[in-house]
C-alpha positions in Angstrom: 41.0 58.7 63.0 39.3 61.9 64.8 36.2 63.3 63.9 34.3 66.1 64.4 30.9 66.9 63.5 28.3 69.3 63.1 26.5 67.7 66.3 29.0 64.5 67.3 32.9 64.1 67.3 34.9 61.8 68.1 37.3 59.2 66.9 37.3 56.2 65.2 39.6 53.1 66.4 40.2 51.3 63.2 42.2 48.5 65.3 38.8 47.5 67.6 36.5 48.5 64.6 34.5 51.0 67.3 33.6 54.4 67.3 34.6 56.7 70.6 32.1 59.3 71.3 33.6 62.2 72.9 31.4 65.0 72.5 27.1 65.2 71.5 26.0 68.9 71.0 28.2 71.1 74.1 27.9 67.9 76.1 31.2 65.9 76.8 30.6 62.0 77.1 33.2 58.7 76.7 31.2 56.1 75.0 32.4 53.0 72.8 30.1 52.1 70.1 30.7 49.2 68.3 28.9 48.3 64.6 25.7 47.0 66.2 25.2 49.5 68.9 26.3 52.4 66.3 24.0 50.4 63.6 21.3 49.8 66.6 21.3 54.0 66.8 21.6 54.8 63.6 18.7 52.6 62.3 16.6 53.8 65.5 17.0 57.4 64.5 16.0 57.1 60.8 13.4 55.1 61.8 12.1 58.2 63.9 13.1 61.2 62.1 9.7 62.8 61.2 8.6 62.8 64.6 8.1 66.5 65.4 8.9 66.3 68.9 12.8 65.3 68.1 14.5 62.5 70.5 16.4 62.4 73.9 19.7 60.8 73.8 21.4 59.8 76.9 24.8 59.8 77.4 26.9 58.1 80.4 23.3 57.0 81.5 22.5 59.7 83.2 22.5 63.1 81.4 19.8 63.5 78.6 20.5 65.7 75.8 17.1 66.6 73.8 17.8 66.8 70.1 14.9 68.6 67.7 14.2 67.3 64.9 16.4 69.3 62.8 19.2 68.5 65.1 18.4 64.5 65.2 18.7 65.0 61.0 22.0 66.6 61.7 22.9 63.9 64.2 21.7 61.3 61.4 24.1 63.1 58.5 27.0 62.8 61.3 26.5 59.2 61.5 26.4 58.5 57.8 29.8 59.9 57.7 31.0 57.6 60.5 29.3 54.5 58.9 31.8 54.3 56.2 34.4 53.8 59.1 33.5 50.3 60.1 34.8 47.6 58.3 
């Protein structure tokens, strides 16, 4: 099942239960998340919304992406619609 975003597309695997990140912001990435790492994320970034400064995600573990904090709240609306996904 694809999905695209306001900041995050992808596609969801419904067969391995993960999520396939293909693309954060402009930035084009490969990453398998499966319910803990995407739960591991998504609980780390509600957890840290308000802070003013935003976040830095890194993708492929080498290129950081900053997110502001308007953007990480997008990010976060992304993921809620992913959440529903996992079984």
């Amino acid at each position: 099942m694809n999905f695209i975003g306001d900041i995050i597309s992808g596609e969801f695997d419904q067969f391995t239960d993960e999520f396939i990140l293909h693309q954060v912001k402009q930035f084009s990435t490969s990453s398998i998340l499966n319910q803990d790492q995407f739960n591991a994320i998504y609980n780390y970034l509600i957890s840290h919304k308000h802070e003013l400064d935003g976040q830095v995600l890194t993708l492929n573990e080498e290129m950081l992406i900053r997110l502001s904090q308007h953007e990480t709240d997008i990010f976060i609306r992304d993921l809620d619609k992913i959440k529903g996904f996992y079984h």
